[in-house]
N, C-alpha and C positions, 0 to 999 in steps of 0.2 A: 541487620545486614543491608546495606544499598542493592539493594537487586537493578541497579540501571549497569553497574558496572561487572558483564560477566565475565565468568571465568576462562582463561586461556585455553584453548580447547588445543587437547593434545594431536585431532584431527589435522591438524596442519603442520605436523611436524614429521618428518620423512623418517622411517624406521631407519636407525642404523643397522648397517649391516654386520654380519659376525665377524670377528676379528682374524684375519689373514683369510680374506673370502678369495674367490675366485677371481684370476681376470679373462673374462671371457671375450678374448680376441675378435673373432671374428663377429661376434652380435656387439661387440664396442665401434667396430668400423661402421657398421650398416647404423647404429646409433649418432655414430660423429656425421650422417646424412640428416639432422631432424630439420634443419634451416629449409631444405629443400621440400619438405613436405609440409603441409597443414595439420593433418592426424597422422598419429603415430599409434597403431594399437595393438598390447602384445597381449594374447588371447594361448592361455595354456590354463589347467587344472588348478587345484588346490598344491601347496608344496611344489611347484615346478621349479620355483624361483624368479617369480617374474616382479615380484616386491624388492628383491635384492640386487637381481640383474640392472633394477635401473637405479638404484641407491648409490651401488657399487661405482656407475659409468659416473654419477653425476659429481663423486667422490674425487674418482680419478681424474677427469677430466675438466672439475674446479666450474662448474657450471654456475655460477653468479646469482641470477635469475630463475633460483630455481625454486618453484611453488608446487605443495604438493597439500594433496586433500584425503583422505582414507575415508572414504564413504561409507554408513553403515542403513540399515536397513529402513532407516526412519527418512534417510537421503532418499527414497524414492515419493516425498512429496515435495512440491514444485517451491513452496517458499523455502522450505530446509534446506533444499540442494543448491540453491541461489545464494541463500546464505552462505554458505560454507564457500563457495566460489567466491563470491563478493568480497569475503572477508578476507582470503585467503592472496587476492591480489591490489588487497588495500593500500599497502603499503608503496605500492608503484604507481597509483594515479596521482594525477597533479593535483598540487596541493590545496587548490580553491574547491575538491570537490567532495560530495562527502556523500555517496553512491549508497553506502551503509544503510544511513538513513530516510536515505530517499526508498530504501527497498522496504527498511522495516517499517515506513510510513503507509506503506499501499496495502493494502487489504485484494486489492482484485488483481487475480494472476491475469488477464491479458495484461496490463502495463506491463507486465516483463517485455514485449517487444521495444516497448519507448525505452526502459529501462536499461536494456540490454546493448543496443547501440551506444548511448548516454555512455557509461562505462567506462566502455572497449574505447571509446575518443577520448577517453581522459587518463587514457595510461602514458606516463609521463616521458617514459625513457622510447627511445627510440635503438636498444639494445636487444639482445634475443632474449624472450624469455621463456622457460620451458613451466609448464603448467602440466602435473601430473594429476589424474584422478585411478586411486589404487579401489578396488573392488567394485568396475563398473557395473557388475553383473547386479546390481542391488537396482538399478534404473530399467523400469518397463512402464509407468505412468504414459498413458499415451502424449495427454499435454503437455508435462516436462520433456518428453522426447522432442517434440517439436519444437521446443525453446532452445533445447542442445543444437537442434539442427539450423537455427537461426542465428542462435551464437556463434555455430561453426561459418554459416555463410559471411558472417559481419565480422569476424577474427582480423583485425592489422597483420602485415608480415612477417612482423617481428614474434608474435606470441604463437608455440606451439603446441599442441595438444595433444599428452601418451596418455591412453587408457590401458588401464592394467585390468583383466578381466578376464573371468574363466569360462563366457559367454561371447557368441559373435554381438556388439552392442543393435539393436532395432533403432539404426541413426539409416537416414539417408546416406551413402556412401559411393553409390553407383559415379557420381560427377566426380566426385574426390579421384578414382579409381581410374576415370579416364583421361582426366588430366594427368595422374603420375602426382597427384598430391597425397595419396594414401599409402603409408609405410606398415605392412603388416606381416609381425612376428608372431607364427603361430607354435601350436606346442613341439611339431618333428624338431623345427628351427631353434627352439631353447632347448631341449634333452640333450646332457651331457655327454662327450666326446667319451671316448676311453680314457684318454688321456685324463680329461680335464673329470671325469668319475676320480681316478686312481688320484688327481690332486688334492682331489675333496677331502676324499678321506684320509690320506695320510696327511696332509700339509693345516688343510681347512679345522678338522675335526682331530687331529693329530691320533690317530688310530693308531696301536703299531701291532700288526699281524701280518704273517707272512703271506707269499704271494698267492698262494691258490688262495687261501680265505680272500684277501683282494679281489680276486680275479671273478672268484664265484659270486663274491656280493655284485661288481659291476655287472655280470651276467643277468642276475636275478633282478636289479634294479630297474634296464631297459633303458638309460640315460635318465630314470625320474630321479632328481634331487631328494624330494621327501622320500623315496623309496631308499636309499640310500644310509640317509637319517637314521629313518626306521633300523634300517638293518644293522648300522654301529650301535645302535642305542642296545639291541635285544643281543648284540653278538656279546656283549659285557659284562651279560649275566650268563652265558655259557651254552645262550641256546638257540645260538646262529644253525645248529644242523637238522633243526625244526622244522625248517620253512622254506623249505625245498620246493612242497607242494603247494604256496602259497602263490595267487597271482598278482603282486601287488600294485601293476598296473592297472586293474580294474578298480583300484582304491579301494576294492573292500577292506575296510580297516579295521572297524572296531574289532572285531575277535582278534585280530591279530595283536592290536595293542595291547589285552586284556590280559592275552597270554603270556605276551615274550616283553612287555615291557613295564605295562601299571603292575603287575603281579608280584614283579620285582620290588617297591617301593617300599618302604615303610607306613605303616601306619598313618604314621604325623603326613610324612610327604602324601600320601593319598587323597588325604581329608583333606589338608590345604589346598590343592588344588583342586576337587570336587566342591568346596566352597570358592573359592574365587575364580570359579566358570564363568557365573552370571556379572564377573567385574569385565568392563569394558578395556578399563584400561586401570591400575593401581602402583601404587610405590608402599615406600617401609612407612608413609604417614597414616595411608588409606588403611593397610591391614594393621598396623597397630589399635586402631580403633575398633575394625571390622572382626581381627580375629585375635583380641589381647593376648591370649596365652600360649600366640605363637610366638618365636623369635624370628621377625622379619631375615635378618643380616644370612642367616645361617643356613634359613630355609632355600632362600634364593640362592645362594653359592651352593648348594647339595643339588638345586635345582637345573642349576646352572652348567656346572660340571658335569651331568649326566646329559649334556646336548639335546635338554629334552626342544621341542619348538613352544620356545619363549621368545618374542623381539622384545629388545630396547628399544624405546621410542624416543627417549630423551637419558643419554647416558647422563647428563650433568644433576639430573631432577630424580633420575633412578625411577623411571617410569616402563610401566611393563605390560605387553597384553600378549595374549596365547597366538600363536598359528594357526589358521584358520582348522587346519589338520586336527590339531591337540583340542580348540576349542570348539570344536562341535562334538567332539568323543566326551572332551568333560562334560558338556551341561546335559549330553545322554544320560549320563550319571547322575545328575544333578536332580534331576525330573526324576527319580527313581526313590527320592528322601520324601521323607513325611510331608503330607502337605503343610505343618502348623512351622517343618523346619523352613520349608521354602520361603514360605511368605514370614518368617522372622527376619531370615537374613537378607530378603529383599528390600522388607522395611529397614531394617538396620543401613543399609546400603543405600538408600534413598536419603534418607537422615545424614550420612554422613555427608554424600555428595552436596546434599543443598548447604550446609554449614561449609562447605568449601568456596557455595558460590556457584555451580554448576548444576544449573534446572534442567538444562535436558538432561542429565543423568539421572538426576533426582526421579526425574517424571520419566525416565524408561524405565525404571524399577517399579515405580507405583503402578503403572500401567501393565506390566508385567503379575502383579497381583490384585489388577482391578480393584485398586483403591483409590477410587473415583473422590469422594469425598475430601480426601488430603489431595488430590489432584485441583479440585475446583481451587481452594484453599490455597494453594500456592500459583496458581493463574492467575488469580485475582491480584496477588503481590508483587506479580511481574508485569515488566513494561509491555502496554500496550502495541506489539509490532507484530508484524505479517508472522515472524518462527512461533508467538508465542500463539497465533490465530494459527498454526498449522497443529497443535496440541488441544488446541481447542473443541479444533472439527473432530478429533479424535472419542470424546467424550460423546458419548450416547445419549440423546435425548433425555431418554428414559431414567436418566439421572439425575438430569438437570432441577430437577424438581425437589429436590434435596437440599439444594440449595439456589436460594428466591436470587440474592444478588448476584449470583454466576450465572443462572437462566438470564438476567437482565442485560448484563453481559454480553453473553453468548447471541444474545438476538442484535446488539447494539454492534458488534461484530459484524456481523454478518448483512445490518445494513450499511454499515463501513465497507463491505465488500459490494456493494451493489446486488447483491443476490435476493432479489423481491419475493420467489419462492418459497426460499429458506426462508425468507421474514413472517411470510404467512405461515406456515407451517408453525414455529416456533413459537410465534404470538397463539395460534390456537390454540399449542399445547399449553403454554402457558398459562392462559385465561379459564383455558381446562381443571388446571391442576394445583394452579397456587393461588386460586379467586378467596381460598379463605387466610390466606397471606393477609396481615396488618400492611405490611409493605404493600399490596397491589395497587392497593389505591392510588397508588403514584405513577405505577406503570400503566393500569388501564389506557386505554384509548394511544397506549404508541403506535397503533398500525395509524396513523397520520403519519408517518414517514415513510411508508407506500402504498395508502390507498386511499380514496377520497371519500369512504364509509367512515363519517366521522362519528360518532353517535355523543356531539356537541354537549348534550344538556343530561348526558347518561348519570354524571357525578359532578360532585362540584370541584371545585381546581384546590389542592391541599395548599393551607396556608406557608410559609415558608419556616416558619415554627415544627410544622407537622413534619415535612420533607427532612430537615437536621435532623429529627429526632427517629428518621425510622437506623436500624440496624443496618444499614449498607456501607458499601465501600464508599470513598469517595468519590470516585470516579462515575460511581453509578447513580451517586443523587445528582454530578454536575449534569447528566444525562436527562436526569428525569429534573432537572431544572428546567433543561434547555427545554424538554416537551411542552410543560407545562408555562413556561412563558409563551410559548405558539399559541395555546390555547388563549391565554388574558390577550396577544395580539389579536387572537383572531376577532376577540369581541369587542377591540377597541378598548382596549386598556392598555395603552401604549406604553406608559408609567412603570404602571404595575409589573409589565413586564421586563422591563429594561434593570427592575431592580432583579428578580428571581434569576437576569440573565448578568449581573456582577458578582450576584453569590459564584456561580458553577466561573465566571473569570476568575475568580482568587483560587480554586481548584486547578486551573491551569496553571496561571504562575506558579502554586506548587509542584505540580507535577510534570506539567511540561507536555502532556496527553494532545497531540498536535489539533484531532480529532474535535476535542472539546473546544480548543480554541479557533479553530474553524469552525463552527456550528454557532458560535459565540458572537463573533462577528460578523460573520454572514445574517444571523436573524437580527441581529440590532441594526445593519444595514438596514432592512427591509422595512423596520420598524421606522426608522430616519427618515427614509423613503417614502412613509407612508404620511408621515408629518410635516415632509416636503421640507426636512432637513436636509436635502442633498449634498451639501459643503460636508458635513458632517456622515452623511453616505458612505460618499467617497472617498473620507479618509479612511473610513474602516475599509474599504475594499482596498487599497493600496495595503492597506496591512496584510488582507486576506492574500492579495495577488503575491506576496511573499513566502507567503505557507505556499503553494500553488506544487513549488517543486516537488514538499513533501508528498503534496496529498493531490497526487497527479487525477488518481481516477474520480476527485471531485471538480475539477476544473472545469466542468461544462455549469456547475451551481453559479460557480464564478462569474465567468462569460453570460450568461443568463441572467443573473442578476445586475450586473454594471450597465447592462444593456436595456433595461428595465428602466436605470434612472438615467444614459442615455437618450431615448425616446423622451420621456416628461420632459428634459429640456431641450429636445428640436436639437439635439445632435446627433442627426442620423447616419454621416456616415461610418462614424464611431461605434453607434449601433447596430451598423453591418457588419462590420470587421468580427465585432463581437457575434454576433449571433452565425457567422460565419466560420469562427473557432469552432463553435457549439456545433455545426453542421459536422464539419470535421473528425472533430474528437468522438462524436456520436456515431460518426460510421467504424471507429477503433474499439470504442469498448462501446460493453453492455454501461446502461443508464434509463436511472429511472426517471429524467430530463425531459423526453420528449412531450408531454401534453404542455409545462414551462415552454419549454420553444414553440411550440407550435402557437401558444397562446401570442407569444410576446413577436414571434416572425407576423401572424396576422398583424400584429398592432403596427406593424412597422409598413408593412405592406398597404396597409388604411389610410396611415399618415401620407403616404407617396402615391398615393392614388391610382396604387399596381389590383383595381379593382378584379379583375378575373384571378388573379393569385389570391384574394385576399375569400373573395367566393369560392374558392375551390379547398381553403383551409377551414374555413368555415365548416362545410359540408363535412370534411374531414372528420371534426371534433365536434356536431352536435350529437352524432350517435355513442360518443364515449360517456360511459357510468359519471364522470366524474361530471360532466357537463351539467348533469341533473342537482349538481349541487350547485347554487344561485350566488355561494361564496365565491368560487372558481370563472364563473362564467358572467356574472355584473358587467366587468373591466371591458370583457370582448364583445359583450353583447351590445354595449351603448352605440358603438360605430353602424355596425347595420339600423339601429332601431332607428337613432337619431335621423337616419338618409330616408327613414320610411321605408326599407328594405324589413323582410320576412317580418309581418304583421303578428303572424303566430308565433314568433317567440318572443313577441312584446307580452303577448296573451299568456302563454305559458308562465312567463316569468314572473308577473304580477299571478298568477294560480299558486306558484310554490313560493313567492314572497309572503301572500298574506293567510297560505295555511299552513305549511310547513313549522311540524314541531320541533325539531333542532334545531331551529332557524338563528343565527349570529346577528348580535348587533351592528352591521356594519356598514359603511358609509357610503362604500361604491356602491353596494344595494342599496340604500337610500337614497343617494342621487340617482340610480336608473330608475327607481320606484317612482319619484315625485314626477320625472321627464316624462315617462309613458301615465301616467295618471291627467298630467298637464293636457297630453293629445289628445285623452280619450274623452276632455271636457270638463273633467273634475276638478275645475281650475283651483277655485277656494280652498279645497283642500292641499293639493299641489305649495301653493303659496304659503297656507299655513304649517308646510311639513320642512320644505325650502328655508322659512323664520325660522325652526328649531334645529335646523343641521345649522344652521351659520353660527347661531348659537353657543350650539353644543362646541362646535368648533373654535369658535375663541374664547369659551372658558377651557378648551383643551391647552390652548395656543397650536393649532391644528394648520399651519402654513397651505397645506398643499387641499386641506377641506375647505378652510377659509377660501381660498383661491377660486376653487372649481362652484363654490356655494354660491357666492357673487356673483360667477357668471352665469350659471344655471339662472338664478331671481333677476338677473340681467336681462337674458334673453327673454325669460314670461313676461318682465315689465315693456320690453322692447314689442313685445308679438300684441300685449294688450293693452299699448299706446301708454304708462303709466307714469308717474312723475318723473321729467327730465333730473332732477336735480338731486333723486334720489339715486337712478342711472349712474347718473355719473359720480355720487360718490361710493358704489358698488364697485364703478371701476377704478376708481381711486383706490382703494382701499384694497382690492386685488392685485393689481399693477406694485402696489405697495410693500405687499406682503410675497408677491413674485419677484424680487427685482435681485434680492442678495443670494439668491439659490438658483435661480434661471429656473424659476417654475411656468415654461413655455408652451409646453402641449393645453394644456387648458384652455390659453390663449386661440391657437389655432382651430379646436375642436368648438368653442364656441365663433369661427372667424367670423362667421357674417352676423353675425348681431354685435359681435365684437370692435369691427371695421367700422361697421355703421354709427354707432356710438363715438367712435376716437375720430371719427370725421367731423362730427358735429359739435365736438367740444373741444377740438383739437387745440385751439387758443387758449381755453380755461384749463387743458390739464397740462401746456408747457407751463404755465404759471405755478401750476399745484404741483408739479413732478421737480423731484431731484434733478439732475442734470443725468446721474447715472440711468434712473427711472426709466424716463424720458428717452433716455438711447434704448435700453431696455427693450420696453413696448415699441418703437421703432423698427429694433432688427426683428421681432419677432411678427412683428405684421407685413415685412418685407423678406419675408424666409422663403429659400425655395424651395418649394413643393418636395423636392427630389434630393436635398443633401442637407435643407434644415437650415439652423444660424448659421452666421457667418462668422469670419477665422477668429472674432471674438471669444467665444463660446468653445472654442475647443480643450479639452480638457486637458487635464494637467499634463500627463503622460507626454502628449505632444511639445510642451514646454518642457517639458525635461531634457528631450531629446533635441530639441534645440537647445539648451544652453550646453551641451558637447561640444568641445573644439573638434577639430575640422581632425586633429589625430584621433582624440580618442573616437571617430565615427567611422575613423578608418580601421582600428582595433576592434571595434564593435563590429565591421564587417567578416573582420575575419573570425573571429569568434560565430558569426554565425554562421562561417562555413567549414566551424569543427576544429579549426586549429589549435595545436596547444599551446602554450604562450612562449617556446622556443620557436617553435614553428612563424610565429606571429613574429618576434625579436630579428629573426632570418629574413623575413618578406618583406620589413620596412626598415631592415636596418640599422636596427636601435639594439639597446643593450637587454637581457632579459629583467633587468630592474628594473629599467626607463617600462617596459611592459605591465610588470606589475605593476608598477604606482600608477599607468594608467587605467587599467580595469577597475582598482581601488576608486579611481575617481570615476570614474561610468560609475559602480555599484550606488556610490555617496549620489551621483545625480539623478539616477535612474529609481533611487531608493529602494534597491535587491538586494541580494546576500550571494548569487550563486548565477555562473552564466546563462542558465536555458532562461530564468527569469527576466534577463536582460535580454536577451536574443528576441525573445516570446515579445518582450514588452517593443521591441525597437519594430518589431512585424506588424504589431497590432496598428503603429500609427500609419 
């Protein structure tokens, strides 16, 4: 079965109403006002008719734009009930947008606000459209409340919103209410007229008894609709002069049903409907299956004909679910069978539905018999998106343990969502519970994806022979690929790792797992980065900055990372934009980001010489845990040490450099190692440890080590007078290996032995340098302080956006002031094709897929 392609959910299909219903006059007039309001909310009981009342108007009145959603009880969590929305007005945003998957991509409910606006600007038509949500009373989550009432604030004019509900909704309403934007039908307002009783029943339900029986039923009903129902239904079987002393206004029902109208039933008719209680929704294909040795055709026309409350939801598909009235009487019933019947026909009913294609059914049955086990099991086989992470949460811990690959899962979720608690918690229990797992060995040490307690040298890293071979999903060894290549990064196996991180690529090209392929690319970045690959960085990030739209609440990785290899080559104002996203987007969502920025804002702040900013970050992050690991802190530490600033965490960090037992083999510690060894006198040693980084480095082919090696033995041979001619071809040879990557911060950070040297040999290294070289070391030693290289050096992004004709940057403006591309065809006057072919051409220059990415990228320069 393809599980990416789900099933048509009958949720968005607007019940038809009974055949020769009512037309109810005067609440059709107050309805043909909905333009004029914002919310529309008709608030009455169970059986009032407030699901018909607007089927009926929207019937009559031919409403075009008309989207409707039937909420059920699982809509009260914030990704389900988004979904259901999102989908449901899919069909009216403009055609470049695909909101869908932008929603199923995010894991962390704050992006619903970015989310939420996004949308609502890309619904296409400029006509009225009416958006119904029928059983709002199922919505009381405090945080989805919030999002309703965000969505209501950002609502265009044209889209209006009827809640059907047998609850006042807990929305903000008070502003709607005094502006005259709230239209609100309560239950006096829908209880049926005399008149329009005495239609129902003879005309609607086509009853035929004389007048006092009439007259007496409208009496006893009180204008309730379902009271009515009820009372043809049981007057049929002869025992309408029963229920005289009945209050049926107070909805006490069940006795009454039991008596004057299930009592009636047959046999067969009984059981059929006491088993298809627990069906949400079903037709003649679902019970053929569900209850073979019934006859579908027969039963419903017996069913049918007795007015019992049945809707069609889809007359063409013969789709059917009970009235809320019928359907909580039944599965009273239902709960009343054997426990071994219940949970047969529930599994039976799960089984069905997922062979149809439809996993929430499938998985509200199983969950309805805590059958956790076939629950993980089929998680596993669906797509990776926010509805199927809102099933996920659902699943108890204490289960998880049952199964290794859902536990893995279930935590890799969850750090998709940013929730650093949840991670902890989940990794304990895990490391708790499945340490005698064959598989663990692959997951140990994931809490590296939110805590700096790495314990390095605890295990050794599984070969990638071992990894293929455990029992998991795919999805879950690309995961525990990507871990485990961090770990070979970490220790300078830059190789090693880039290969364990193409296995878990070919997983994503399978699968398409957005997640995976952002994790993919972002670490082989860094790994590029580290090799002072930066050409090749950066193309990965350009790929990544594409995902960006998906996988919104990762986008400060992003910005944090480009801005990383920003700084190395002295393009700082690039660097701030970016790290100024990062500020941004950190004040919107939770992110586990911040120690990343603060490390990398210092660096920035150091190079620009904003010293009191740069001491005051410092201060900031020496008291963080994470500080104390010498992996983390190497990169930030050399700028104070190197000015002769805080003496003591020169001292410090040579203490856990050379005792520290999970100590990483890694080169920024080794180049801050040999520098403070150098000051403290240890020269010969310094030198002879300087020989074997450079070394190690160009049997790596180590660009950005080779780079910073040279000028480290630079600067010791410049401090203790030593061979001219060796000097300079150190800096030969760095200059060299810097020149096609713009590996420029090393440059600066060693300037003044750096200057010194290119002054004195300035004639012998135009001889020995390229022409490009030569310009190279040029702009770099002539860089200001305060914005870095010059217009040379600016990165791609900004050439893109210059080769934009002078229209499409006029279409890119308006795009980024939300227009839709009619809107945009009206403002300049062009035709709405001349518009697309132009955005088409921005996407191709800009190299995006989707406006915010073009918008985002045109801000960034």
């Amino acid at each position: 079965m393809d599980y990416a392609q789900p099933f048509s959910s009958i949720k968005h299909k607007m019940p038809a109403p009974r055949k020769n219903y009512l037309i109810r006059a005067q609440l059709f007039r107050q309805l043909e006002q909905l333009s004029d309001y914002q919310v529309a909310i008709v608030k009455a009981g169970a059986g009032c008719g407030k699901t018909t009342l607007l089927s009926s108007f929207a019937i009559e009145r031919e409403i075009k734009n008309l989207k409707w959603v039937t909420l059920d009880e699982h809509a009260n969590q914030v990704f389900v009930f988004w979904n259901y929305l999102i989908n449901a007005l899919s069909d009216l945003m403009d055609e470049q947008t695909d909101c869908q998957n932008l929603l199923d991509s995010n894991m962390q409910k704050e992006m619903l606000y970015q989310i939420i606006p996004y949308f609502l600007s890309r619904l296409k038509t400029d006509e009225e459209i009416v958006l119904v949500l029928d059983e709002f009373q199922v919505v009381a989550d405090h945080f989805l409340v919030s999002t309703i009432d965000y969505f209501i604030e950002n609502m265009p004019g044209q889209l209006n919103l009827v809640l059907l509900t047998r609850e006042m909704p807990p929305l903000y309403l008070g502003q709607l209410a005094i502006e005259n934007k709230l239209l609100l039908i309560e239950e006096d307002d829908i209880r049926l007229t005399e008149k329009e009783s005495r239609d129902f029943l003879v005309e609607t339900l086509q009853l035929k008894k004389d007048e006092d029986t009439i007259s007496a039923m409208i009496q006893l009903s009180e204008g309730w609709i379902g009271g009515l129902q009820l009372l043809a239904i049981s007057e049929k079987y002869g025992s309408f002069p029963t229920i005289g002393s009945m209050k049926l206004s107070d909805r006490v029902l069940n006795d009454y049903i039991t008596k004057e109208i299930f009592g009636y039933l047959s046999e067969d008719q009984q059981q059929f409907l006491v088993k298809t209680a627990i069906l949400r929704y079903f037709n003649g294909n679902i019970c053929k299956l569900y209850l073979p040795q019934t006859p579908f055709i027969p039963m419903m026309e017996a069913i049918l004909g007795k007015n019992l409350f049945v809707i069609n939801i889809d007359e063409v598909a013969g789709i059917y679910r009970y009235h809320a009235i019928l359907a909580e009487y039944l599965k009273s019933l239902f709960e009343k069978q054997a426990e071994a019947t219940k949970y047969e026909l529930h599994q039976l009913a799960a089984t069905i539905y997922e062979n149809l294609g439809d996993h929430e059914e499938c998985l509200h049955h199983l969950f309805e018999i805590k059958a956790y086990e076939k629950i993980m099991a089929l998680i596993l086989k669906m797509p990776q998106t926010a509805l199927t992470f809102s099933y996920l949460m659902k699943v108890p811990m204490a289960e998880i343990g049952k199964n290794p690959d859902f536990a893995y899962q279930y935590f890799f979720y969850y750090y998709a969502s940013v929730d650093e608690e949840a991670c902890k918690e989940i990794y304990t229990f895990i490391k708790t519970n499945l340490k005698t797992e064959k598989s663990f060995a692959a997951f140990r040490r994931s809490n590296l994806f939110y805590s700096s307690e790495w314990d390095f040298r605890a295990a050794e890293i599984l070969s990638l022979e071992e990894i293929r071979k455990l029992p998991l999903n795919p999805i879950t060894i690309a995961f525990l690929l990507i871990k485990e290549a961090y770990f070979l990064y970490a220790n300078s196996q830059f190789h090693e790792a880039i290969v364990y991180l193409e296995v878990a690529e070919e997983v994503y090209q399978k699968t398409g797992n957005i997640y995976i392929g952002f994790f993919v690319r972002t670490e082989k970045a860094q790994i590029y980065e580290d090799l002072g690959e930066f050409n090749r960085c950066q193309e990965l990030y350009r790929e990544v900055e594409k995902m960006i739209g998906q996988v919104k609440s990762l986008c400060c990785s992003y910005y944090i990372g480009i801005a990383g290899v920003y700084i190395r080559q002295l393009a700082l104002e690039q660097a701030f934009e970016m790290l100024e996203n990062t500020r941004k987007m950190m004040a919107i969502l939770p992110t586990n980001i911040l120690r990343a920025y603060q490390y990398t804002l210092a660096e920035y702040y150091y190079i620009i010489g904003e010293d009191n900013k740069t001491e005051k970050l410092l201060l900031s992050v020496i008291g963080q845990e994470a500080f104390e690991n010498s992996y983390f802190s190497a990169r930030l530490l050399r700028y104070p040490i190197y000015r002769g600033q805080h003496p003591e965490l020169a001292r410090k960090f040579v203490e856990i450099y050379e005792n520290s037992k999970d100590f990483v083999e890694n080169m920024d510690c080794e180049l801050l190692y040999i520098s403070i060894l150098f000051e403290q006198g240890k020269r010969e040693q310094a030198f002879w440890l300087v020989e074997n980084l450079i070394a190690k480095a160009r049997k790596m082919q180590n660009k950005l080590k080779i780079v910073e090696g040279d000028l480290l033995k630079l600067r010791l041979l410049v401090t203790t007078n030593g061979d001219q001619r060796v000097i300079q071809n150190l800096f030969i040879e760095a200059v060299s290996y810097a020149t096609e990557n713009c590996i420029a911060n090393p440059f600066w950070f060693e300037y003044q032995s750096v200057m010194a040297v290119f002054k004195e040999g300035q004639t012998v290294f135009k001889d020995e340098f390229s022409k490009e070289a030569y310009s190279f070391i040029v702009r770099v030693l002539a860089a200001d302080p305060k914005c870095g290289l010059s217009e040379k050096t600016k990165g791609p992004a900004k050439k893109q956006i210059d080769a934009l004709t002078e229209r499409e940057k006029e279409v890119l403006a308006e795009l980024a002031e939300g227009c839709t591309n009619l809107q945009i065809a009206e403002k300049l006057c062009v035709s709405l094709a001349t518009v697309k072919t132009h955005i088409n051409n921005i996407y191709g220059k800009l190299e995006v897929n989707n406006r915010v990415a073009a918008v985002n990228k045109s801000k960034a320069i």
